[in-house]
C-alpha positions as CSV (number, residue, x, y, z in Angstrom):
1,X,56.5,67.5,83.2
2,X,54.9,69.9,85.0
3,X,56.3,73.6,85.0
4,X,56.2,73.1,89.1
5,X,58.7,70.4,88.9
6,X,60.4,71.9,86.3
7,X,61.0,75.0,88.8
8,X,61.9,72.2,91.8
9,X,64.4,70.3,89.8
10,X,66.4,73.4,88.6
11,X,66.4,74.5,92.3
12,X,67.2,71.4,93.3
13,X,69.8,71.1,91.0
14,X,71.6,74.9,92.2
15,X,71.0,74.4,96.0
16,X,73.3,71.0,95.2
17,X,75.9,72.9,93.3
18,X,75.8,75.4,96.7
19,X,76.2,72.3,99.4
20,X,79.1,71.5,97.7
21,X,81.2,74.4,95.7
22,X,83.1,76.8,97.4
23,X,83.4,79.2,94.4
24,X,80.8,82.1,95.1
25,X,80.1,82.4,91.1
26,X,78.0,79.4,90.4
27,X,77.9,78.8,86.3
28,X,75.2,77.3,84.9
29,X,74.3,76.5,81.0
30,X,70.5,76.1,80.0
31,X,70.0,74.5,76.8
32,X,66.1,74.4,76.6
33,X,63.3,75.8,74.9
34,X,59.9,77.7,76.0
35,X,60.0,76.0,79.3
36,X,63.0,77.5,80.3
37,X,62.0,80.8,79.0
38,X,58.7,81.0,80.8
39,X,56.2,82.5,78.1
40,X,54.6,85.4,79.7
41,X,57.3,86.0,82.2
42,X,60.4,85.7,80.2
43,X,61.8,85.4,76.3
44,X,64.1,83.1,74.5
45,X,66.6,86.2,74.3
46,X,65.7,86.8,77.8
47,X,65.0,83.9,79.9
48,X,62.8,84.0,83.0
49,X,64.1,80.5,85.2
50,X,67.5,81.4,85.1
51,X,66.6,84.4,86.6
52,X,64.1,83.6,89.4
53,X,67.1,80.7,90.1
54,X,69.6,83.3,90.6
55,X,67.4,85.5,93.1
56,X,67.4,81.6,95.0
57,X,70.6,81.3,94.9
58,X,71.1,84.9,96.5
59,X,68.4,84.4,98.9
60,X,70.4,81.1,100.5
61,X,73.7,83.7,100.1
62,X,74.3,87.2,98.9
63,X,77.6,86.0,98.6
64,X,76.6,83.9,95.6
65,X,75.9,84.9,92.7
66,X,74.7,82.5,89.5
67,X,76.0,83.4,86.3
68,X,74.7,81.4,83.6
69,X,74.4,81.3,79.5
70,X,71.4,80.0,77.8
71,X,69.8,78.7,74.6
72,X,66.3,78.5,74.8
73,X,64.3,78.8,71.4
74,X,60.8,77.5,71.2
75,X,60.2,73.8,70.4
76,X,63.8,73.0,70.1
77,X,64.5,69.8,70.6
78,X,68.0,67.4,71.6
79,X,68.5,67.1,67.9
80,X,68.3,71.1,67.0
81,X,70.5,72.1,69.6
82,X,72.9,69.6,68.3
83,X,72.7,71.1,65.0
84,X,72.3,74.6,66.0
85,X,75.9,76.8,66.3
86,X,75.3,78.8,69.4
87,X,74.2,75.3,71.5
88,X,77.1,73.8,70.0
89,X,79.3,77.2,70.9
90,X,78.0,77.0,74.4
91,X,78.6,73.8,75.0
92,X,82.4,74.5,74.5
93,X,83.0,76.2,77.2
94,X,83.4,75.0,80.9
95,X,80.5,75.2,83.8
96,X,79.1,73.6,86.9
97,X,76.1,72.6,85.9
98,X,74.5,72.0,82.5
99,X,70.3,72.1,82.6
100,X,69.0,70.1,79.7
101,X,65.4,70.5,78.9
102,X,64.3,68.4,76.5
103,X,61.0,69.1,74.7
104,X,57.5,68.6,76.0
């Protein structure tokens, strides 16, 4: 997939979540690796999409705001992040959307 679509589909995904929440906290968990990090724009401690998706969200509203919690290591896969104790940790709590990126 393309790192274009990649980008459309998570805005897709948040502009939906807008049409049709009321809250003005939008919570989104991305469980990914490098793709959602963006190398050269961003790091798995400090990931890059997330990001540029929360200055979209604002642009639509400055009411809005995304708040969101990641796990985005390079190369994981479906399997690791089922094996790994901060995906699992994550996934524990409550959000309004959930962004899985599976590997490449």
């Amino acid at each position: 997939m393309s790192m274009k679509i990649l980008k459309i589909t998570f805005a897709l995904s948040i502009l939906l979540t807008v049409s049709f929440a009321n809250a003005k906290d939008i919570s989104v968990l991305f469980i990914g690796n490098s793709y959602v990090y963006l190398p050269g724009q961003g790091t798995p401690e400090d990931p890059a999409l997330p990001k540029l998706i929360g200055k979209l969200v604002e642009s639509i509203d400055s009411n809005l705001h995304l708040k969101y919690a990641f796990n985005t290591p390079g190369g994981y896969t479906y399997e690791k992040h089922l094996n790994d104790p901060k995906s699992q940790s994550l996934l524990q709590a409550s959000y309004d959307n959930v962004i899985l990126q599976r590997r490449a």
